[in-house]
C-alpha positions in Angstrom: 105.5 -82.9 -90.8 102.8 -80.9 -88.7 100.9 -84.3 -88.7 103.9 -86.9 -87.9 104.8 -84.2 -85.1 101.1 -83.4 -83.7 100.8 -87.6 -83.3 104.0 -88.1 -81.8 104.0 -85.1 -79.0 100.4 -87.0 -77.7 101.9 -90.3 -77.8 104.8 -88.4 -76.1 102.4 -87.1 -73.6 100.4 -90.1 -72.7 103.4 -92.2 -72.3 104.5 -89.9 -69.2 100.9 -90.2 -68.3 101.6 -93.8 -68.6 104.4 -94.0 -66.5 103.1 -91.8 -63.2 99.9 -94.1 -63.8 102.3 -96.5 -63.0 104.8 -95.3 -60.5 102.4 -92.7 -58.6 98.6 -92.4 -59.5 97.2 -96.0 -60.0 95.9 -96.4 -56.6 94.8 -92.8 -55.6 90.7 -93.2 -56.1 89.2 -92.0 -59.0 92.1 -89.9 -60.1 93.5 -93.4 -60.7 91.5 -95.1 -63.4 90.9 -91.2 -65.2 94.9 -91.1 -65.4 94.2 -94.6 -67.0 91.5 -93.3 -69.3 93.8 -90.4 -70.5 96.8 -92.5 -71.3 94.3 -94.5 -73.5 92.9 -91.6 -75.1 96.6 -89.9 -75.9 97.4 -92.9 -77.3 94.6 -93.3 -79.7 94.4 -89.6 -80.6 97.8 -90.0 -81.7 97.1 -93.3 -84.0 94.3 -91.5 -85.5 95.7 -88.6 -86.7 98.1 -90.9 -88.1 96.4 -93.1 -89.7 93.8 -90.4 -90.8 95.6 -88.7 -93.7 96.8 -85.8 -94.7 95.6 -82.4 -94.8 93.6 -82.2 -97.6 91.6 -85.2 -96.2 89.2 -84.2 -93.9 89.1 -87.3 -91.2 92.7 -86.1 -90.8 91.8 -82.3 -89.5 89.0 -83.5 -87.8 91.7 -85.8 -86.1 94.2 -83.2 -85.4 91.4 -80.8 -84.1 90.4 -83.6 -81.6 93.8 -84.6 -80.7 94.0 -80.2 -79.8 91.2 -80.2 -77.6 92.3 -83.0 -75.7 95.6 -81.7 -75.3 94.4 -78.4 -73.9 91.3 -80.3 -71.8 94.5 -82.2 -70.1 96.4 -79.6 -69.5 93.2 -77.7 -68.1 92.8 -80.9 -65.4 96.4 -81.1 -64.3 95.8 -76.7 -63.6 92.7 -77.5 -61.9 94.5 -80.1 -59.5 97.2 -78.0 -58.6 95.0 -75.2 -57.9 91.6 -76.2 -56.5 92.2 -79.6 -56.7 90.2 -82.5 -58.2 88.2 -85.0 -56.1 89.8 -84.5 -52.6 93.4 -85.1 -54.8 95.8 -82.0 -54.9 98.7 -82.3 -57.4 102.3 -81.5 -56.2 105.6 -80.2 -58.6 107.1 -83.2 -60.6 109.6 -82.9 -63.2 107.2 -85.5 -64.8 103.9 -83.0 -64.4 105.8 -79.8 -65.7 107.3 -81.7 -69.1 104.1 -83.4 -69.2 102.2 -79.6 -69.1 104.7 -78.7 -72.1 104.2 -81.2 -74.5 100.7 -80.8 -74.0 100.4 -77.0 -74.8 103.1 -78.1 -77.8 100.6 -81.0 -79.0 97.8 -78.5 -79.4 99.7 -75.6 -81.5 101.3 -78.2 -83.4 97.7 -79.8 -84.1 95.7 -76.7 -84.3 98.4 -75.4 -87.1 97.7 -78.9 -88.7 94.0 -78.3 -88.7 93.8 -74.9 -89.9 96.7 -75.1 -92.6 95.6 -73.6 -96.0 95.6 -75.7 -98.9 94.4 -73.5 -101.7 90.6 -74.2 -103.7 91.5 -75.1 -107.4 90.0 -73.1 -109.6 90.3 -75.4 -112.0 88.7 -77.9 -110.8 85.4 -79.3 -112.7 82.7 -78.5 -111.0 79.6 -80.7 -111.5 76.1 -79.1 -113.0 74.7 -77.6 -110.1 77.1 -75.0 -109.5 79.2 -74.6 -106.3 78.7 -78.3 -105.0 82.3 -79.3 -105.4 83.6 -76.7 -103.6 81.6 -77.1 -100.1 82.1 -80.9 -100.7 86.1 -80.1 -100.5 85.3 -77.9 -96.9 87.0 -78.0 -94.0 89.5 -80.7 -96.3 90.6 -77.2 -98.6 90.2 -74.5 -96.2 90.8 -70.8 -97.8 93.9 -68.9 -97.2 92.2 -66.1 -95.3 90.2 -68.1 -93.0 93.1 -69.6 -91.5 94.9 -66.2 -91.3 91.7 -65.7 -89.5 91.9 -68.7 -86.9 95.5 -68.2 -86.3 95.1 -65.2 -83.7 92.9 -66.6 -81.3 94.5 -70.2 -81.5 98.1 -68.4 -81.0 96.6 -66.4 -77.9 95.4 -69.9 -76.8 98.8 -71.4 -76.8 100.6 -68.1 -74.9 97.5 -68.2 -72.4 98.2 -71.7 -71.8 102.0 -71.3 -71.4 101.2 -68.7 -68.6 98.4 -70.2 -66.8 101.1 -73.4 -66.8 104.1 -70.6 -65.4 101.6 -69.5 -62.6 101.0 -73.1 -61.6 104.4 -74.4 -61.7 105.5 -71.3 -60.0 102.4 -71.3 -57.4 103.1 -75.6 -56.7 105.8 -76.7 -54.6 106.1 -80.1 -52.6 104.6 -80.9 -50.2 104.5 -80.1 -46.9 106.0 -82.7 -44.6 103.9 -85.2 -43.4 103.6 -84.7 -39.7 106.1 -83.6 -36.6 107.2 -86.4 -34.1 104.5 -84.9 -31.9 101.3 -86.1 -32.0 101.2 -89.0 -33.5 98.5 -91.4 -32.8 96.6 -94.5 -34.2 94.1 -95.8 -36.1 92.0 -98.7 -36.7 91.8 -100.1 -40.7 91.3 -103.5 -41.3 91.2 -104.7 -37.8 94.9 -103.7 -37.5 96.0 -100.9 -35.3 98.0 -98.8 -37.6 100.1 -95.4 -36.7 98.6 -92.1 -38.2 100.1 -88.6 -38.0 98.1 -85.8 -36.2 95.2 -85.6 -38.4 94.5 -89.0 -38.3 96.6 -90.2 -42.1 97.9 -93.1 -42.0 101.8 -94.0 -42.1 103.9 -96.4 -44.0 106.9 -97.6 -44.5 109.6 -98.5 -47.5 110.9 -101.8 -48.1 114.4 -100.7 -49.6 114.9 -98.2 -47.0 117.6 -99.3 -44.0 117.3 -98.2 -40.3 119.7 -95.4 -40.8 118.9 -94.4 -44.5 115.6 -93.4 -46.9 115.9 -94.7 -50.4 113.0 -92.0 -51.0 114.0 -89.0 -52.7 112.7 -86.8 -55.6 109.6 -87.2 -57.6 109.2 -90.4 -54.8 109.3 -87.8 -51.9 106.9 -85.8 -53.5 104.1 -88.5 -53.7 105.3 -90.4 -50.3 106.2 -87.5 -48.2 108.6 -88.0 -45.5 107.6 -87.3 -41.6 110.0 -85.1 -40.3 111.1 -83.9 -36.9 113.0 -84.4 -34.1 110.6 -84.9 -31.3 109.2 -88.2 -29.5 105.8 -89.4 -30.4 102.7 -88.9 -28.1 103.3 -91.0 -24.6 101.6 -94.0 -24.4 102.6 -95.6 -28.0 104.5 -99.1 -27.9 107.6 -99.2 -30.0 110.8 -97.9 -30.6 111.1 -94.2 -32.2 114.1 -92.2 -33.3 115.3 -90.0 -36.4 117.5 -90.6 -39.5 119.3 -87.9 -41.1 117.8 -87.2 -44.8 120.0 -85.9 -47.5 120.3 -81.9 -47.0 119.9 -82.5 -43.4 116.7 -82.8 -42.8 115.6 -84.9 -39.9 112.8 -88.1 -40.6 111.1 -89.7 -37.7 111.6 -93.8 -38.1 109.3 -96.3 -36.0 111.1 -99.6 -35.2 114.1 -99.1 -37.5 111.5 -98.0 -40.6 111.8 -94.3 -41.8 108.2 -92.8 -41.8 105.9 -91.4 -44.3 102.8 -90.8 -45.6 100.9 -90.9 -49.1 98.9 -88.2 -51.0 97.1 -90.8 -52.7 95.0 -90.8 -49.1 92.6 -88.0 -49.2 90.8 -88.3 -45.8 91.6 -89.9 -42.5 91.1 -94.1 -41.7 92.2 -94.7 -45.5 95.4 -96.6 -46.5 95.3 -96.5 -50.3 99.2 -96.9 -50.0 99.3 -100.4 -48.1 101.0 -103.3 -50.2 101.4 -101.4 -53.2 104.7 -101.5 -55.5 105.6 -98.2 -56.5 108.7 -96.2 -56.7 110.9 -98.7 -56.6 109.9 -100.8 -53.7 106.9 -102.4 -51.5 105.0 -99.7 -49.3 103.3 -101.1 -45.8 101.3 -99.0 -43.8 102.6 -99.1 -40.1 101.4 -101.8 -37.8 101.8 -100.6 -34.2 103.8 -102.9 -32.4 106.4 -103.1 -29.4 
């Protein structure tokens, strides 16, 4: 049961992974293709300690141990990218990101229990001439009573270490903040086409399901497309036609030519447009081409 549950909490795990590869992270540089790597590795973690055996066979623990460490190591990147963050990404709160931070800490007690469970030495088992040769040939596959009571402290402070460490970063994330004001805005160059960016130079897109009076954006989708938000008029000198739509909860998003505005935390520096022509969340995103 500890083996059939340990497999299916990292298959559980990669197939979130799987789907903000999908929906969020597949374009976002580097952190792209590792998301990609991890959902592979989840999945074929989870096969082998499947397919591996059970826990008197020793490819199985071996299995589950490595399936543990990879749980933990993921859950140790998705801390690091809330909280330093990892090249020039910074993670934001999804529901997605905190279930996927669960099952992970799960995965690895459930796997580190499989590892370590006891299955008793037979005494009566026939040794061959030589002495104790049977016995080390059955280690780690028969693993003594009292050296898993032994392991089982430090792997349970693990698991309550992790479950905290996950608490402060959940608590210590939020969304986040919006995009830009109306003021300031400016443009940019990429591609030969003159394309609207927010104060620091980040470029802005647009939603193909969104209308000129509402935002089809909400949620996890707000969260890695940020809305632009205020009520002010852009910097003078800008062709086109600004105004505001009304968000749900009252907030106010700045539009440009009928499109509500945002930008994309897959961009981690100024001039880049990692968001342009991509289908995620639902719809087509454009970057903003300045026009009258």
């Amino acid at each position: 049961m500890l083996r059939v549950a340990g497999a299916g909490l990292l298959i559980a795990a990669g197939a979130i992974h799987l789907d903000l590869y999908l929906t969020g992270y597949r374009t976002i540089p580097v952190i792209g293709w590792l998301f990609l790597l991890q959902v592979i590795a989840a999945f074929g973690l989870g096969l082998a300690v499947l397919a591996a055996g059970g826990r008197r066979a020793i490819a199985g623990r071996l299995a589950a141990a490595a399936g543990g460490g990879f749980a933990l190591a993921t859950l140790g990147g998705y801390l690091l990218s809330v909280w330093t963050g990892l090249f020039g990404f910074h993670e934001v709160r999804t529901t997605a990101g905190i279930v996927a931070g669960v099952i992970d800490v799960a995965a690895f007690a459930v796997l580190a229990a499989f590892a370590l469970a006891p299955v008793p030495v037979d005494a009566t088992a026939k040794a061959p001439a030589g002495g104790t040769a049977a016995t080390s040939s059955r280690f780690p596959a028969e693993i003594p009573p009292v050296i898993a009571r032994a392991a089982a402290a430090p792997v349970a402070a693990l698991v309550v270490a992790a479950l905290v460490l996950l608490g402060i970063a959940v608590a210590g994330a939020g969304p986040p903040a919006p995009a830009a004001t109306g003021t300031g805005l400016t443009t940019t160059t990429i591609g030969g086409a003159t394309v609207l960016a927010n104060a620091r130079g980040f470029t802005l897109y647009w939603f193909a399901p969104d209308t000129p009076t509402a935002s089809k954006c909400y949620g996890s989708c707000a969260a890695y497309w940020p809305p632009v938000t205020g009520t002010a008029a852009a910097s003078p000198g800008l062709p086109g036609r600004f105004g505001t739509i009304t968000r749900a909860g009252g907030a106010r998003q700045l539009s440009y030519n009928g499109h509500p505005l945002y930008t994309y935390i897959g961009d981690s520096a100024p001039g880049q447009a990692s968001g342009n022509n991509i289908n995620l969340n639902g719809g087509l995103w454009h970057e903003v081409v300045v026009s009258r």
